[in-house]
N, C-alpha and C positions, 0 to 999 in steps of 0.2 A: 814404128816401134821406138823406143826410148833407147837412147843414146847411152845410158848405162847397162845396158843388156848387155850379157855375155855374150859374141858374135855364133861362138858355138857350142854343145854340151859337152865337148869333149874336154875344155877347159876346167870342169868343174867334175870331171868323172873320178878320177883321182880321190876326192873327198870324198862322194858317194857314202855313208853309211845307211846302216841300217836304218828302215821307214821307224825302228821304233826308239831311236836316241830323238831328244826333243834336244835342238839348238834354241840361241837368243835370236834365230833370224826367222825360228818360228813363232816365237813369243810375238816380234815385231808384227810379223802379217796377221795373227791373230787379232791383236790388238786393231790392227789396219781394218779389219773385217768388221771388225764390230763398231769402231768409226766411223765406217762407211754407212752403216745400217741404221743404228740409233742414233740421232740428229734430231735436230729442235723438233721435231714432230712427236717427239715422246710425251712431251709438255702437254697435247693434246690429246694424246690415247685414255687416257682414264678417263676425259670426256665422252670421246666416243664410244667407247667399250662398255661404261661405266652406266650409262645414261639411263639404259635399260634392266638396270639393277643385276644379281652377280651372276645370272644363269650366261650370260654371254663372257664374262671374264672366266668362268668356269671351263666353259669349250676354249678362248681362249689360253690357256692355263695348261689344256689337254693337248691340245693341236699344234701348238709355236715350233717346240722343239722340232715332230718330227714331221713337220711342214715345210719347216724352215731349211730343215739338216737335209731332207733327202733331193728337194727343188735345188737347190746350191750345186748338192755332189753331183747329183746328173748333169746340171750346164760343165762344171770344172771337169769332169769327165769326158764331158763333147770335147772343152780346148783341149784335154790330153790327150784326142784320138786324130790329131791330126799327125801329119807325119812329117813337117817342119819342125827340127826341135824350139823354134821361137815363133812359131806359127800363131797369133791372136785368133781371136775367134771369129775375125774376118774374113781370114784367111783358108778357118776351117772350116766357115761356111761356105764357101767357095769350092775349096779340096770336096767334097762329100754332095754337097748340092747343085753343084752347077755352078757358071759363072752369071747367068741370069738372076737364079734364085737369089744366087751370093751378093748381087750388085741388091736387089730387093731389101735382102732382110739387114744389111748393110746399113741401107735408106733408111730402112725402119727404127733400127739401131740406134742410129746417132740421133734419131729427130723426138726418141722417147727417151733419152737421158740429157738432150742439150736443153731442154728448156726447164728441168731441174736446177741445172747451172743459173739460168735467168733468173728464178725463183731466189736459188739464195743468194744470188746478188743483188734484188730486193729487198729478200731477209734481214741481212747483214745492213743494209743501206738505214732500211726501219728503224732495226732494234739500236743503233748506235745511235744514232740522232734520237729514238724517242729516250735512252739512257741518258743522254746530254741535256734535252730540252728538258723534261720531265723531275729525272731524279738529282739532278747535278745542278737545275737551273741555268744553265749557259742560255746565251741566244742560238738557234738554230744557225750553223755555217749552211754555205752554200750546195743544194744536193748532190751538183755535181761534180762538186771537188773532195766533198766527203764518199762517196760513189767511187771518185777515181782514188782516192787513198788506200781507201779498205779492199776496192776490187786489186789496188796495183799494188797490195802490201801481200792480200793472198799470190796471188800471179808471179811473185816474186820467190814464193815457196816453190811453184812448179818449175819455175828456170834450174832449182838443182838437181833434177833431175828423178825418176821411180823411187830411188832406193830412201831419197832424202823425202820424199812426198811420203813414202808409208815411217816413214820414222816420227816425222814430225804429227802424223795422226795418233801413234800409237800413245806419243808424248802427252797428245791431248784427252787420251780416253781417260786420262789416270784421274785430275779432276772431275771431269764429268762423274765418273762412276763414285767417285766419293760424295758428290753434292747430291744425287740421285738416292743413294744408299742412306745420306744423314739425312733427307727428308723425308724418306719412308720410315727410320727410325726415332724423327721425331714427332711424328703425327699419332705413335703407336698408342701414347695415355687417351691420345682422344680418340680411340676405337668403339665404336658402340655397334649392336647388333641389329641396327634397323634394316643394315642391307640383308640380313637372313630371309626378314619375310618377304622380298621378291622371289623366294627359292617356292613359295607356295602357289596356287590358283589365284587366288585375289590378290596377293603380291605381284604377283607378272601383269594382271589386270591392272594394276595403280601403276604399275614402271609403264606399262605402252602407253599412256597419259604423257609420260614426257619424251616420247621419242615417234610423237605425232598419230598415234594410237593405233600402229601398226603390230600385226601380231608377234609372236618370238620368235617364230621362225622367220620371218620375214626377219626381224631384226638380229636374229644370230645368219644369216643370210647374208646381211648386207656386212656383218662384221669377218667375216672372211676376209676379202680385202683389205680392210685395216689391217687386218693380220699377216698382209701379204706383204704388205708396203710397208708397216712398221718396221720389221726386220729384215725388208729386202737391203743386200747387198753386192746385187748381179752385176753393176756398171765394174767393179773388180776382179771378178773372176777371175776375168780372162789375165790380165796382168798377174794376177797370184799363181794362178796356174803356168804359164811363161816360167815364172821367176822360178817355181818350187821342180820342174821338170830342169828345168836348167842345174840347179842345184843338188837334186835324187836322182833323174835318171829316170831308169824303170821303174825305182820306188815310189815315183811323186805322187802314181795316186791314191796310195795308200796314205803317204804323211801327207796329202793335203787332207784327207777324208778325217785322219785326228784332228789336225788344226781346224777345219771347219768344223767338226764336233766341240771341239774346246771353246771354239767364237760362240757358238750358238747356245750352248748352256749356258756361259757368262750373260749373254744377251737375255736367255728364259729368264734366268735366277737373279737379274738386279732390274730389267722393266717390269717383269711379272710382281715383284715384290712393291716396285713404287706404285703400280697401279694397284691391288690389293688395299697397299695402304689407301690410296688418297678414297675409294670405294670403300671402307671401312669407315671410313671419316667423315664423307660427306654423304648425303641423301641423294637420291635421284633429282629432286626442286634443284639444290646448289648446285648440281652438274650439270640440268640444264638450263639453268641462269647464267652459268661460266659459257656453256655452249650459245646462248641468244645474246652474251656482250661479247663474244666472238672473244675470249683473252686465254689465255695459255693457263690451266693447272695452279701453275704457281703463283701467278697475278690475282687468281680468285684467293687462293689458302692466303695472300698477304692482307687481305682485306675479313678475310675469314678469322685467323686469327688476330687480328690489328698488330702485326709487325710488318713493320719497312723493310726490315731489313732481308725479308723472302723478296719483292720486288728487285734487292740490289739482287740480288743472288739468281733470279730468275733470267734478266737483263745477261749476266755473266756467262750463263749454263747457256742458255741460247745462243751467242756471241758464239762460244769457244765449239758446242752441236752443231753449228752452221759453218765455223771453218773446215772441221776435218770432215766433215760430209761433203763441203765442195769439191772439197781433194780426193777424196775416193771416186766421187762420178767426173772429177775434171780427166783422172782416167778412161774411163771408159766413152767416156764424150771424145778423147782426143783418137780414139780406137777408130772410133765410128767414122771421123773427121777426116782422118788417116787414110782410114782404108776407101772411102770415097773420091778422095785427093788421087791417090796408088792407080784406083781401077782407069777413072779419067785420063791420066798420061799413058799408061796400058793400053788403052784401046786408040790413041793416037800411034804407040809403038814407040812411045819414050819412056824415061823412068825416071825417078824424083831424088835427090840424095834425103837421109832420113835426117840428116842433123837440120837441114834448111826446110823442111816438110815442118818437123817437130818446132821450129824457130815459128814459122807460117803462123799455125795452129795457135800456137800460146798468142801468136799477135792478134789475131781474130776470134777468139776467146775472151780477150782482154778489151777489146774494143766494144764489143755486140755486149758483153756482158753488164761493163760501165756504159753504155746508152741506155740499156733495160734498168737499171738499177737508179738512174738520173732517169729517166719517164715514168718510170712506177706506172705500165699500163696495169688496168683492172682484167684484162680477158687473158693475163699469164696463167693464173690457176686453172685455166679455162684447158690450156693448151696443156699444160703438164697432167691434167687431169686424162686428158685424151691419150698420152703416152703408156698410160697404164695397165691399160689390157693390151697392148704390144710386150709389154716387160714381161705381164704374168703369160704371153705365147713362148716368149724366149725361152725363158725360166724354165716354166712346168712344163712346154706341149712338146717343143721343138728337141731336146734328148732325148725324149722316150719316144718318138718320131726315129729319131736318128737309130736308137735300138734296131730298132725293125728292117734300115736301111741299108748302112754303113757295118760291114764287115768288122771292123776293128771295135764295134760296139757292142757286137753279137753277145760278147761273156756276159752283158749284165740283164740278158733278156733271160723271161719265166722268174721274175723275183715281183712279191707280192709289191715291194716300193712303189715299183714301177706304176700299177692300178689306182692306188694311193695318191700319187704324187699328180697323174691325168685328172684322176676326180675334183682334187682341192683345185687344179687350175682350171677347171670348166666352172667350177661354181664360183671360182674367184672371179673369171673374165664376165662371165655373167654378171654378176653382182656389181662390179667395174663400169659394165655397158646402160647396167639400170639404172646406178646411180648419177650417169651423165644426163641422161633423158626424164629424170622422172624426180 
């Protein structure tokens, strides 16, 4: 646990108010949540989603919110039902499943969000160097001093500790969501209606043309997932959940249940709207030509419309999507990191101080990360891809599990979510499992 946690709830029980006064420290996690979620990966969703003309942007459109909203509240809900008032969700896998199970899903835990971490310190390694060689003209520096820069300049954000790690992300959405918002705003003149006729028979017949001539179900099928991982912000939870329990009390899980509703709509109402646009703009051919030169949304419309100046901008958004996304899952990676550290001196019969654990962790963080980011292996999307249906078990399967199990979960059992929220993650993890193999 983070060194800025309150040691107990009783510290903060005194302020307690009402679940329905909204503070600036809910705005913050808010923002935090949604940081965490929408990250450079967005660049790419109007490819994906898009490709197959708008019957899939359509379901997605329908499904985000309460996909998104109801998988969240049941994991946040698992960490509120532990009965440590600063208990992660390591911890409360442990409390409720066993010390076996707990040591398992632990394992699992950390090894499907730490190679996210690798991933955007690749990203971040990428995107700067190709911003420098590319758009700036410099000579390329050396990768793994520009690697140790950017990894040691992020890494240097998490030395100050949770509270300064969700502030600094919240700081970062504000850009983003304006750069995201002006570029769906200005693509608007150039809207034409050709993506309507995919809504027809011979419409979805010319869109599976470019999405390898697979049918629409098949292809609103495989778009589940994207829709899981777009908006997934599970590697947080558990830390938002800690903080907000610490902070309300009994109320927390009602006012995380607002603040998570508040993230998630943000999140529907400014990606939904940039994908819409750039699907309004471009044809199914330009989206899978963006898709077959492998280039992000923005890199296409710069070439699309002949301005440069979406390249800087693209370069930017990416940049700034990739720092506050490491920092939301450099969270829940140090959870996982944490609590496998914890179990290991535990089953020796010793115990670890958290200030030198949390020191450990940033150091091996920082080192593994700057290697991966200096090697640029090809087989990392390989591995974080494999992470993914472990995420969508956490997410979706593993609380409405715990329902059925765990006493203290009992209240939110016989609610139709609960069917809802198993369904979209059986077909997500499915979808997940096929698209690794096939």
């Amino acid at each position: 646990m983070d060194t800025t946690k309150v040691d107990s709830i009783s510290k903060t029980a005194s302020q307690t108010t009402d679940s329905r006064t909204w503070r600036k420290t809910d705005t913050v996690w808010m923002l935090g949540l949604y940081g965490t979620a929408i990250g450079a990966g967005v660049l790419f969703l109007p490819i994906n989603a898009g490709l197959s003309g708008l019957v899939p942007v359509l379901l997605m459109l329908v499904l985000a919110f309460p996909m998104t909203f109801f998988a969240h509240r049941g994991l946040t809900r698992f960490v509120l039902s532990g009965s440590k008032p600063d208990g992660d969700i390591t911890e409360v896998v442990e409390e409720h499943f066993g010390r076996t199970a707990g040591n398992w899903i632990t394992l699992l835990y950390f090894f499907a969000i730490y190679p996210i971490l690798l991933v955007y310190g690749v990203s971040i390694t990428n995107n700067v160097n190709k911003f420098l060689t590319e758009l700036m003209g410099f000579a390329a520096p050396p990768r793994w001093l520009l690697a140790l820069i950017l990894v040691g300049g992020i890494m240097a954000i998490v030395s100050f500790g949770e509270k300064y790690i969700v502030k600094v992300m919240s700081m970062l959405v504000f850009p983003f969501i304006a750069v995201l918002v002006a570029f769906s705003l200005y693509m608007i003149p150039y809207w034409n209606g050709a993506v309507l006729d995919t809504l027809t028979l011979d419409g979805i017949a010319e869109a599976a043309k470019y999405s390898g001539g697979q049918s629409i179900w098949v292809t609103i099928w495989l778009t589940i997932p994207v829709m899981v991982f777009a908006f997934n912000h599970s590697p947080i939870i558990s830390a938002f959940s800690v903080a907000k329990r610490e902070e309300y009390g009994d109320q927390a899980e009602k006012k995380c249940s607002r603040i998570l509703a508040s993230a998630h709509i943000l999140m529907v109402l400014t990606v939904m709207f940039f994908v819409i646009s750039c699907v309004f703009t471009l044809s199914s051919a330009d989206l899978a030509q963006a898709k077959h030169d492998n280039i992000s949304i923005l890199d296409y419309l710069s070439g699309y419309f002949d301005q440069p100046f979406i390249k800087f901008a693209a370069a930017i958004i990416a940049f700034v999507a990739i720092i506050k996304s490491f920092l939301g899952h450099y969270l829940g990676a140090r959870e996982g990191f944490n609590g496998l550290v914890e179990r290991a001196y535990r089953s020796k019969g010793k115990t670890i101080d958290v200030r030198k654990l949390n020191r450990g962790t940033a150091i091996f963080m920082l080192v593994t990360t700057w290697l991966v980011a200096t090697l640029n292996p090809s087989v990392l999307d390989i591995i974080e891809s494999l992470g993914g249906p472990v995420i969508a078990i956490i997410l979706f399967l593993m609380p409405v599990y715990a329902i059925s199990k765990v006493p203290a979960m009992r209240k939110y059992a016989h609610k139709l979510s609960n069917g809802f929220v198993v369904i979209m993650g059986l077909v997500a993890i499915s979808a997940a499992v096929y698209k690794l193999f096939f």
